[in-house]
DSSP file (Angstrom, degrees, kcal/mol; ACC not computed):
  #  RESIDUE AA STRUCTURE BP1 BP2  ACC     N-H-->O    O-->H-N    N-H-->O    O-->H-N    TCO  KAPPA ALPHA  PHI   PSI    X-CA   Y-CA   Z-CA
    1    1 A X              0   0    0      0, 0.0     2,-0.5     0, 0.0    26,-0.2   0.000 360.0 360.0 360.0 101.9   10.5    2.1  -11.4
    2    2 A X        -     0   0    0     24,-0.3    24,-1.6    86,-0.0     2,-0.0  -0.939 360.0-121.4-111.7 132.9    7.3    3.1  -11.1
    3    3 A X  E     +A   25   0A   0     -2,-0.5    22,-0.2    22,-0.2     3,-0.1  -0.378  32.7 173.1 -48.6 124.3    4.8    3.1   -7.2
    4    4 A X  E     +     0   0A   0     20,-1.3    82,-0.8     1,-0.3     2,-0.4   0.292  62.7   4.3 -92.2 -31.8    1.8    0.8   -8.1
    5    5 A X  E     -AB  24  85A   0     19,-1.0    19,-1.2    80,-0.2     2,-0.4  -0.995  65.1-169.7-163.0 158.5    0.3    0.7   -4.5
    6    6 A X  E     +AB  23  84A   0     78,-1.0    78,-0.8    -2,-0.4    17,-0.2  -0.964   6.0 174.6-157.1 131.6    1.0    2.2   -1.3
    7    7 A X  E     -AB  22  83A   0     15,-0.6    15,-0.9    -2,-0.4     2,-0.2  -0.842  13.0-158.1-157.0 155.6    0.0    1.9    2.3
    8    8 A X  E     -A   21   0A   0     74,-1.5    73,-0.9    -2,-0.2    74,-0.4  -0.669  11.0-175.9-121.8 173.3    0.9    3.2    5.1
    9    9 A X  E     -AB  20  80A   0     11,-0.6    11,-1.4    71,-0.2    71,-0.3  -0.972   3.5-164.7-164.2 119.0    0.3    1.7    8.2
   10   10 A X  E     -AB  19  79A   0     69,-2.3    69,-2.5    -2,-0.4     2,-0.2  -0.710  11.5-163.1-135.9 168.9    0.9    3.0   12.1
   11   11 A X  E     +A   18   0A   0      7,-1.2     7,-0.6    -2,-0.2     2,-0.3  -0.928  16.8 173.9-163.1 126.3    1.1    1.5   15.6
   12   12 A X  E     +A   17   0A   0     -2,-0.2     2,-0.3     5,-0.2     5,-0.2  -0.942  18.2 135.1-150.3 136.9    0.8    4.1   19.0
   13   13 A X  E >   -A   16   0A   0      3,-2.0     3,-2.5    -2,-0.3     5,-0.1  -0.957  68.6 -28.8-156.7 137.2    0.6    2.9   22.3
   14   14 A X  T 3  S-     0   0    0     -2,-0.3     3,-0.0     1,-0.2     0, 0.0  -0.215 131.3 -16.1  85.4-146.1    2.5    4.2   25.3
   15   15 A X  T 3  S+     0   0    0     -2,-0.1     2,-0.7    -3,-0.0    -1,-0.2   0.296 114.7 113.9 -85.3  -9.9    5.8    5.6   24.4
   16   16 A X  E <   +A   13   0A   0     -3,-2.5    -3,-2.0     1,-0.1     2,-0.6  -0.802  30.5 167.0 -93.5 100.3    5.5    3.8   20.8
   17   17 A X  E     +A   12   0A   0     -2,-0.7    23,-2.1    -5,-0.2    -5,-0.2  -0.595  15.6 165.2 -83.4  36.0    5.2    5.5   17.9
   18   18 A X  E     -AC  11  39A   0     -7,-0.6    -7,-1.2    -2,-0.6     2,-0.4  -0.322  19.0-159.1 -90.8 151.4    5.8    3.3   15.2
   19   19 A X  E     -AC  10  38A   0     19,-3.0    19,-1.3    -9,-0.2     2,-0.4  -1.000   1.9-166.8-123.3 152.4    5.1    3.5   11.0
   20   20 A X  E     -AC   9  37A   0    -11,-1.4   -11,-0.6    -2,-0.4     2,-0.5  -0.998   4.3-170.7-176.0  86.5    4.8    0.9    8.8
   21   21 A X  E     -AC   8  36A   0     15,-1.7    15,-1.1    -2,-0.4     2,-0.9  -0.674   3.3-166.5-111.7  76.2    4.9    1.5    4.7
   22   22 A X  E     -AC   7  35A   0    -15,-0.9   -15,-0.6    -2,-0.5    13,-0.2  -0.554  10.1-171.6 -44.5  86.4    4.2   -1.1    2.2
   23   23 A X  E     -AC   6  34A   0     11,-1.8    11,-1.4    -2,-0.9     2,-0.5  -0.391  15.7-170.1 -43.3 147.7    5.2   -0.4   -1.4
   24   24 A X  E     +AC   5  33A   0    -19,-1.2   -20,-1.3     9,-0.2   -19,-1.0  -0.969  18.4 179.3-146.1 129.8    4.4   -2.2   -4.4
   25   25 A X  E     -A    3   0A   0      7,-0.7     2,-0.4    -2,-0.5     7,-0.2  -0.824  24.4-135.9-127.4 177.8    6.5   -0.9   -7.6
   26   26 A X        -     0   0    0    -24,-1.6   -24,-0.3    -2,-0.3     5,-0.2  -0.909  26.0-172.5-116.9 166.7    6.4   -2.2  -10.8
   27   27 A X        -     0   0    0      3,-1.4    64,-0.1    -2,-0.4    67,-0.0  -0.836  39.5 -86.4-136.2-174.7    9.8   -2.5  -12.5
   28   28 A X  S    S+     0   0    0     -2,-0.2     3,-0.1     1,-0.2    65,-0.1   0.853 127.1  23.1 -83.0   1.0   10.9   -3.4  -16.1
   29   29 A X  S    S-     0   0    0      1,-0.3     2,-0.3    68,-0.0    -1,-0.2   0.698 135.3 -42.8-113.9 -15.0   11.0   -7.4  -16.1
   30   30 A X        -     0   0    0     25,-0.1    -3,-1.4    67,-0.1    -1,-0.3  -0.854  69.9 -54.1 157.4-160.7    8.2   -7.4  -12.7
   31   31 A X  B     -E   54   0B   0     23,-2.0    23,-1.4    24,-0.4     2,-0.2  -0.481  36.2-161.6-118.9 159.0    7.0   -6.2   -9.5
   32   32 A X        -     0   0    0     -7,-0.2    -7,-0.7    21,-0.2     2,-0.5  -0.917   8.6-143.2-152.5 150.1    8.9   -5.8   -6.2
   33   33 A X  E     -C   24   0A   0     -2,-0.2    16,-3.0    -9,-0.2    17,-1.1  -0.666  16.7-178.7-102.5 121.2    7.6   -5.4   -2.6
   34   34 A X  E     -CD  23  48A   0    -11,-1.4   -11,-1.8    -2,-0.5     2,-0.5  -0.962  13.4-159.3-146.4 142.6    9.3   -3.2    0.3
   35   35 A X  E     -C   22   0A   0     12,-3.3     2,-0.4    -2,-0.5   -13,-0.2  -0.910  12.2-161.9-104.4 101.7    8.3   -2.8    3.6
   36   36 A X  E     -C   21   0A   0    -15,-1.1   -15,-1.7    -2,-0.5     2,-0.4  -0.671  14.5-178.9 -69.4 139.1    9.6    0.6    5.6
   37   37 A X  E     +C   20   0A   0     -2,-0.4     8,-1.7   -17,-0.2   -17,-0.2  -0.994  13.0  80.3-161.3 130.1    9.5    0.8    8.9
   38   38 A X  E     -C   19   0A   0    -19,-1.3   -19,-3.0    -2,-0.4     2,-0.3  -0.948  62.8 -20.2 172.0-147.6   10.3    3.1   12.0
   39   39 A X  E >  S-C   18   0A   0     -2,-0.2     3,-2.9   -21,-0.2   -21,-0.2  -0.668  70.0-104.0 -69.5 116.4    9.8    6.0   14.6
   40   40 A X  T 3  S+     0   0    0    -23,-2.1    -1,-0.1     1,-0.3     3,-0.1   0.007 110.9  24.7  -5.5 117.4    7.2    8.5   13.4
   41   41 A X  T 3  S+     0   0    0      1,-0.3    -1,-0.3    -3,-0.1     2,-0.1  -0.115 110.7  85.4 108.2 -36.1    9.2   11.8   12.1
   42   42 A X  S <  S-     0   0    0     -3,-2.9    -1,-0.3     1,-0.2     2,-0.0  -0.299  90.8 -70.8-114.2-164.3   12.9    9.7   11.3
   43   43 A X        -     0   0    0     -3,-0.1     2,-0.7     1,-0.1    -4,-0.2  -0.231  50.2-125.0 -78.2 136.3   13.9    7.9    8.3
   44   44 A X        -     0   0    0     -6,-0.1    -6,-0.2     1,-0.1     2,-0.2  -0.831  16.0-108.1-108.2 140.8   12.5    5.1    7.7
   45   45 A X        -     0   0    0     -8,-1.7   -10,-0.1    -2,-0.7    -1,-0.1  -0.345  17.0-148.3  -0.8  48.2   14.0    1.3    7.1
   46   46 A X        +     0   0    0     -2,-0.2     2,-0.3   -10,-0.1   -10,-0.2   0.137  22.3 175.1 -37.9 134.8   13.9   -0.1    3.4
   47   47 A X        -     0   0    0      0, 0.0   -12,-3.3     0, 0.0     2,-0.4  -0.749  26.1-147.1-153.3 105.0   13.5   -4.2    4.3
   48   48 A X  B     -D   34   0A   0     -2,-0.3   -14,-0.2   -14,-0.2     3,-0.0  -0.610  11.2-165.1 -90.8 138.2   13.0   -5.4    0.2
   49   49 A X  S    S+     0   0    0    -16,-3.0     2,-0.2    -2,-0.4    -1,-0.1   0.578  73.1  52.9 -84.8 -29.7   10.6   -8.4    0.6
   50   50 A X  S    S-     0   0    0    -17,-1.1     3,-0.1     1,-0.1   -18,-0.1  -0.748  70.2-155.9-113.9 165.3   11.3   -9.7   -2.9
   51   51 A X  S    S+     0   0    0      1,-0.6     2,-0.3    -2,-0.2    -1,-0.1   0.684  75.6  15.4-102.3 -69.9   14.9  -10.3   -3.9
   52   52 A X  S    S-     0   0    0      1,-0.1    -1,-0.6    -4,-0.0   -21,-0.1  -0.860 101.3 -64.4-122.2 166.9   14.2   -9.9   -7.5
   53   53 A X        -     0   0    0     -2,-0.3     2,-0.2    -3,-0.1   -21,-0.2  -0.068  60.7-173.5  22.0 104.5   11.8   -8.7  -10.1
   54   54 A X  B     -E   31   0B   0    -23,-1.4   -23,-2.0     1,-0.3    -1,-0.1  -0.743  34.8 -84.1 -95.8 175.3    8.2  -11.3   -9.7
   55   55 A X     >  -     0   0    0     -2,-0.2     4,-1.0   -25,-0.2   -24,-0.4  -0.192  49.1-101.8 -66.7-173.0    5.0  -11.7  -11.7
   56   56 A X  H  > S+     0   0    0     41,-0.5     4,-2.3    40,-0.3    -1,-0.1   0.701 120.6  58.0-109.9 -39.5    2.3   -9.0  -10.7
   57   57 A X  H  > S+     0   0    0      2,-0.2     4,-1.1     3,-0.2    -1,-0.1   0.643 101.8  43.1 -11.2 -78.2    0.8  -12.2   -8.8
   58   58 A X  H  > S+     0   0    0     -3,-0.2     4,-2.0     2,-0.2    -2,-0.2   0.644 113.8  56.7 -88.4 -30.0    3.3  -13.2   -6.5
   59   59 A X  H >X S+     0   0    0     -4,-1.0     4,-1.4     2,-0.2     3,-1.2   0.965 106.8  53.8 -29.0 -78.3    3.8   -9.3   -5.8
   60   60 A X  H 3X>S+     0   0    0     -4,-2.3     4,-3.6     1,-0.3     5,-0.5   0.821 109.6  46.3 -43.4 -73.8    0.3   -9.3   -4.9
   61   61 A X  H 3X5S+     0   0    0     -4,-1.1     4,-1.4     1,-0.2    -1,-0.3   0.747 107.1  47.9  37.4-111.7    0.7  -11.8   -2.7
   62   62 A X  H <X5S+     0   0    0     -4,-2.0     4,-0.5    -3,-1.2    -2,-0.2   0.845 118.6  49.1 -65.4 -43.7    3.7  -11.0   -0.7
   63   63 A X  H >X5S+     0   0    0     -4,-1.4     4,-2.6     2,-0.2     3,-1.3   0.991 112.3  44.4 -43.8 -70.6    1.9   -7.3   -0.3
   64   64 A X  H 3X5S+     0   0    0     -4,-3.6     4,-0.6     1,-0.3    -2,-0.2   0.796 119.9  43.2 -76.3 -22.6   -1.8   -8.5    0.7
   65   65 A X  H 3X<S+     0   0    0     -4,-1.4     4,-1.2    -5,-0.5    -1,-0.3   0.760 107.4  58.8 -82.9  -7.0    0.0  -11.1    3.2
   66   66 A X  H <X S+     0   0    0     -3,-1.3     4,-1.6    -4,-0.5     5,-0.3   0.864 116.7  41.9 -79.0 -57.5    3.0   -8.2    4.8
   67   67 A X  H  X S+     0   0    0     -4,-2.6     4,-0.5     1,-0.2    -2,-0.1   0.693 109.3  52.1 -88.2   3.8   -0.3   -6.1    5.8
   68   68 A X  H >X S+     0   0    0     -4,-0.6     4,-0.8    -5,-0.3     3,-0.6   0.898 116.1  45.7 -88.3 -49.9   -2.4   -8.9    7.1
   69   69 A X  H 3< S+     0   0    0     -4,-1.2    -2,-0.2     1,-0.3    -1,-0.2   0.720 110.1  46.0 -53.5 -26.2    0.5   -9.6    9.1
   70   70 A X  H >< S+     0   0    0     -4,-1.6     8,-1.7     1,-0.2     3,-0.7   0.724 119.9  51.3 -98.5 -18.5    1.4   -6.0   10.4
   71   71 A X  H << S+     0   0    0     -3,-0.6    -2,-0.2    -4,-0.5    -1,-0.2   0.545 116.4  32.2-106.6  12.3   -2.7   -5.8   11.2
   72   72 A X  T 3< S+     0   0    0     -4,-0.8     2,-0.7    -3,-0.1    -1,-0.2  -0.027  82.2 134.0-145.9  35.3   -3.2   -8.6   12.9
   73   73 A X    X   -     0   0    0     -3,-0.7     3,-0.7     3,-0.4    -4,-0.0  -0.642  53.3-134.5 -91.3 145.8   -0.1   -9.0   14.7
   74   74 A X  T 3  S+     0   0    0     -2,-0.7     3,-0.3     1,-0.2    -1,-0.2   0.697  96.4  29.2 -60.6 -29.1   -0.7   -9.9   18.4
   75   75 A X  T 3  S+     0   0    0      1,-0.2    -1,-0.2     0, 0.0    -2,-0.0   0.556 137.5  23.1-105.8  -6.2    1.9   -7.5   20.5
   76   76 A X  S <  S-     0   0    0     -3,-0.7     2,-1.2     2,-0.0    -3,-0.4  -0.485  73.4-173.8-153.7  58.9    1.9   -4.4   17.7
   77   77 A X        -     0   0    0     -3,-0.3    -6,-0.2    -5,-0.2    -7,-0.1  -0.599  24.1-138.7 -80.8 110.6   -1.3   -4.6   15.5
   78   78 A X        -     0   0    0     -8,-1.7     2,-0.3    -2,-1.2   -67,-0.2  -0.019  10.2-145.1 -41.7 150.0   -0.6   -2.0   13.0
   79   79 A X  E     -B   10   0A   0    -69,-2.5   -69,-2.3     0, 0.0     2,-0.3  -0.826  27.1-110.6-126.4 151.4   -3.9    0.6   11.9
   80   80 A X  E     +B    9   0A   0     -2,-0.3   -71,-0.2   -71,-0.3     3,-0.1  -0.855  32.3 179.8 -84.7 133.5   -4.1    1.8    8.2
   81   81 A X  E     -     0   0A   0    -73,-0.9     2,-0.3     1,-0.4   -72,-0.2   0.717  65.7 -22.0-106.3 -36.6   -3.3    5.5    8.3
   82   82 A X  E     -     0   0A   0    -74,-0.4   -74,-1.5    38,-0.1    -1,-0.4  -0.944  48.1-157.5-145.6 164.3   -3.8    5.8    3.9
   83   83 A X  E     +B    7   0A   0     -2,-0.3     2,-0.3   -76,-0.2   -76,-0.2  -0.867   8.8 179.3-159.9 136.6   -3.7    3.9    0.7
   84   84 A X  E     -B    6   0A   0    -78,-0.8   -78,-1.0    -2,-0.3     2,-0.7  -0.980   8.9-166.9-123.7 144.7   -3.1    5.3   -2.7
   85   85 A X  E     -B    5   0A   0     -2,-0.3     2,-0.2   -80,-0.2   -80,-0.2  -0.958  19.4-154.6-118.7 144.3   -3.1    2.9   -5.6
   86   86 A X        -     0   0    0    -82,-0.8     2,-0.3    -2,-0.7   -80,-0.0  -0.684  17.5-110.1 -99.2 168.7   -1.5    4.9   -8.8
   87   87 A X        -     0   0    0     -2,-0.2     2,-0.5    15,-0.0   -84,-0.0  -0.710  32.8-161.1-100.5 158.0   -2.2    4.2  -12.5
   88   88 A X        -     0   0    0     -2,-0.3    11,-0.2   -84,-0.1   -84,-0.0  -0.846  21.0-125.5-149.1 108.2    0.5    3.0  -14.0
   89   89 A X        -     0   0    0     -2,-0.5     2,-0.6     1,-0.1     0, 0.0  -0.022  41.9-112.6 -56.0 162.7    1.1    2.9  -17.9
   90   90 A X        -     0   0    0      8,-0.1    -1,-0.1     9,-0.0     5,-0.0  -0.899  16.2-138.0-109.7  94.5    1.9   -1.3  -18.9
   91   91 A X    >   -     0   0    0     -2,-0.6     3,-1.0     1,-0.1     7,-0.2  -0.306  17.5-145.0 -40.1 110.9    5.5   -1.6  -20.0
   92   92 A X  G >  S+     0   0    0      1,-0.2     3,-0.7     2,-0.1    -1,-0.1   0.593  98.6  62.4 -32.5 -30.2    4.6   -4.2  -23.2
   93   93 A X  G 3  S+     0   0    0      1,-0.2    -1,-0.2     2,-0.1     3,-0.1   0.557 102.7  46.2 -73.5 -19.1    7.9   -6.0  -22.6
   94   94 A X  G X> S+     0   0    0     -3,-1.0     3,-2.5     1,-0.2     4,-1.5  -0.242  78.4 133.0-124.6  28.9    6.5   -6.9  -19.1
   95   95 A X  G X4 S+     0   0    0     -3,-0.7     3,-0.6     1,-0.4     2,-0.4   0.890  79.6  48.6 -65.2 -53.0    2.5   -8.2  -20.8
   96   96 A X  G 34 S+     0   0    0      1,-0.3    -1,-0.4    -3,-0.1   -40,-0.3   0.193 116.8  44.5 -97.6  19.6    2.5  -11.5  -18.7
   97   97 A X  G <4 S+     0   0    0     -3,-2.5   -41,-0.5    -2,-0.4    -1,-0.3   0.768  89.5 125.4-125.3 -44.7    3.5   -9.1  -15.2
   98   98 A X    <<  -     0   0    0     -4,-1.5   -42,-0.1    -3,-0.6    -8,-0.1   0.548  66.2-107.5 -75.6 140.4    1.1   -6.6  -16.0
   99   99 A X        -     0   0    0    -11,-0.2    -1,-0.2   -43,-0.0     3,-0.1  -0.290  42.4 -87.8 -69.2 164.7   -1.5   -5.5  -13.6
  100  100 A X        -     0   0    0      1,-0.1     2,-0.1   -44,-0.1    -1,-0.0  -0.039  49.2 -93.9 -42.3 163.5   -5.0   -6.4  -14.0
  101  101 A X        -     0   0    0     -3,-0.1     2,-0.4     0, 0.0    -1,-0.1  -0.295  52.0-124.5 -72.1-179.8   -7.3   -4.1  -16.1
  102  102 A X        -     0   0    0     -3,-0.1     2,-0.1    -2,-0.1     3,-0.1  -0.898  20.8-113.3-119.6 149.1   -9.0   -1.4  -13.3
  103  103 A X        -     0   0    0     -2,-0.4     2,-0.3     1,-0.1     3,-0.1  -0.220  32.1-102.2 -19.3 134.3  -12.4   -1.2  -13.1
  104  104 A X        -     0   0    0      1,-0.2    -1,-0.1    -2,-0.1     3,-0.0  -0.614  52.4 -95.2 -91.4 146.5  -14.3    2.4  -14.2
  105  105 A X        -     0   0    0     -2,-0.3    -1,-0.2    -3,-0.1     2,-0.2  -0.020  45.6 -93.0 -26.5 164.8  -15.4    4.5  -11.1
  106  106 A X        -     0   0    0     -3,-0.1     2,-0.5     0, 0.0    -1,-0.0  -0.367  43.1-113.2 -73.0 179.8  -18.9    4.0   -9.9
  107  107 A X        -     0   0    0     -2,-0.2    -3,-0.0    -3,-0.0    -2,-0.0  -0.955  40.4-116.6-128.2 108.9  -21.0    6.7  -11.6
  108  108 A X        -     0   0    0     -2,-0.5     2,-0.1     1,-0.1    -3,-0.0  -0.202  13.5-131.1 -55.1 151.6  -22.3    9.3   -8.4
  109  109 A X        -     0   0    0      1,-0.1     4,-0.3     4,-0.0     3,-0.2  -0.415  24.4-117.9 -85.1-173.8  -25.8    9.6   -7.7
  110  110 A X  S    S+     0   0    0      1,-0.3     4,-0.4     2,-0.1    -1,-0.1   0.520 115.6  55.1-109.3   1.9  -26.9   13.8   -7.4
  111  111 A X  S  > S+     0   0    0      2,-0.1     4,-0.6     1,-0.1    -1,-0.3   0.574 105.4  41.9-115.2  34.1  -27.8   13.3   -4.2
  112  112 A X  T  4 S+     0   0    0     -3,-0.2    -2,-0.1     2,-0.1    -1,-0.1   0.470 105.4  73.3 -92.4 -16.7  -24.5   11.8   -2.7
  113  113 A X  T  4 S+     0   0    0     -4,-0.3    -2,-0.1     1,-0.2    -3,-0.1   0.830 104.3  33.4 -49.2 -88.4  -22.9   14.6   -4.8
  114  114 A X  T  4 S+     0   0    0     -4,-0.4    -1,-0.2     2,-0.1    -2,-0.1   0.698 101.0  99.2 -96.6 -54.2  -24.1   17.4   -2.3
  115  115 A X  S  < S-     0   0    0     -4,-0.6     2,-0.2     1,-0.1    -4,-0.0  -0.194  81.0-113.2 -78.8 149.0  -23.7   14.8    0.9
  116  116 A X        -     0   0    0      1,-0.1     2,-0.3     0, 0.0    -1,-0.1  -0.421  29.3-163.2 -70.7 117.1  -20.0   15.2    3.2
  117  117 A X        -     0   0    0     -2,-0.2     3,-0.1     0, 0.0    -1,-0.1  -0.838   9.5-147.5-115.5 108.8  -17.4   12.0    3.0
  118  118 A X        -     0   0    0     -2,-0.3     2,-0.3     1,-0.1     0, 0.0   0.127  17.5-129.6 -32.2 149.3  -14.9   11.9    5.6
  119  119 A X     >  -     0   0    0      5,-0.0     4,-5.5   -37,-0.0     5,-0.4  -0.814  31.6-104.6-102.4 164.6  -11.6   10.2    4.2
  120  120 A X  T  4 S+     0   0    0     -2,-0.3     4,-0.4     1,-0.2   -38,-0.1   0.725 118.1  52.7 -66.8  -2.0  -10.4    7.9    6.1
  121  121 A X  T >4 S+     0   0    0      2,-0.2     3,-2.2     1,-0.1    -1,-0.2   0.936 102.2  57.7 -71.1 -56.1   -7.5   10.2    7.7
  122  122 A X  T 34 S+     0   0    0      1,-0.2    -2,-0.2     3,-0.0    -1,-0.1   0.930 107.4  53.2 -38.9 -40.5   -9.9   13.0    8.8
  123  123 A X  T 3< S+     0   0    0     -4,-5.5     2,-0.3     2,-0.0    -1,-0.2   0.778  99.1  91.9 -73.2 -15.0  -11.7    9.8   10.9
  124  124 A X    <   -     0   0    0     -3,-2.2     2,-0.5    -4,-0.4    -3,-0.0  -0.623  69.5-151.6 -86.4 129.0   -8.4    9.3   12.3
  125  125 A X              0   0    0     -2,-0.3    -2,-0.0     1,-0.2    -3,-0.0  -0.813 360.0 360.0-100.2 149.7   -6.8   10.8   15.6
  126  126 A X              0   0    0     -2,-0.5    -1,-0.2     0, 0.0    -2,-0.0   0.147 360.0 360.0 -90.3 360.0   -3.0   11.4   15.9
């Protein structure tokens, strides 16, 4: 089981403190989607989104609709607090699941080298 994608995802208002963690894994026959969820600090809530094992596709999916939903829901819209996507070697057995190829970085210019970019947690207040 290897993490493909990650985000994490928060809501504070009030007395409410909530976090919100979308996973994306890869497994050996396909992908599966789990949403975590609870109070900032305690253990947070496995709620699996997929049953079984899907194509790389329907993963996708299930993911990019879970956070459209937690960010644009009307009584708790959720904020992105990170996202990491990892690289993730491509199990041959799994060729038709497989993620897309990635894209090479952009290539820096030397004078963006020298200039300061916040990430997007440093812009963020807790």
């Amino acid at each position: 089981m290897a993490l493909v994608e990650k985000v994490c995802l928060y809501y504070r208002e009030g007395a409410s403190d909530k976090v919100y963690e979308i996973h994306l894994t890869q497994e050996e026959d396909g992908f599966l989607v789990t949403g975590y969820n609870g109070r900032r600090g305690t253990k947070l809530v496995a709620q699996s989104k997929t049953t079984k094992p899907v194509p790389y596709r329907t993963a996708r999916y299930i993911f990019d609709n879970l956070e459209a939903a937690k960010l644009n829901h009307r009584r708790t819209p959720y904020c992105v607090a990170s996202r990491e996507r990892f690289d993730v070697p491509v199990n041959p057995a799994s060729a038709s699941t497989s993620l897309p190829p990635s894209t090479p970085p952009p290539a820096e210019s030397e004078s963006s080298a020298d200039a300061y970019s916040a990430t997007h947690l440093e812009a963020l207040e807790f």
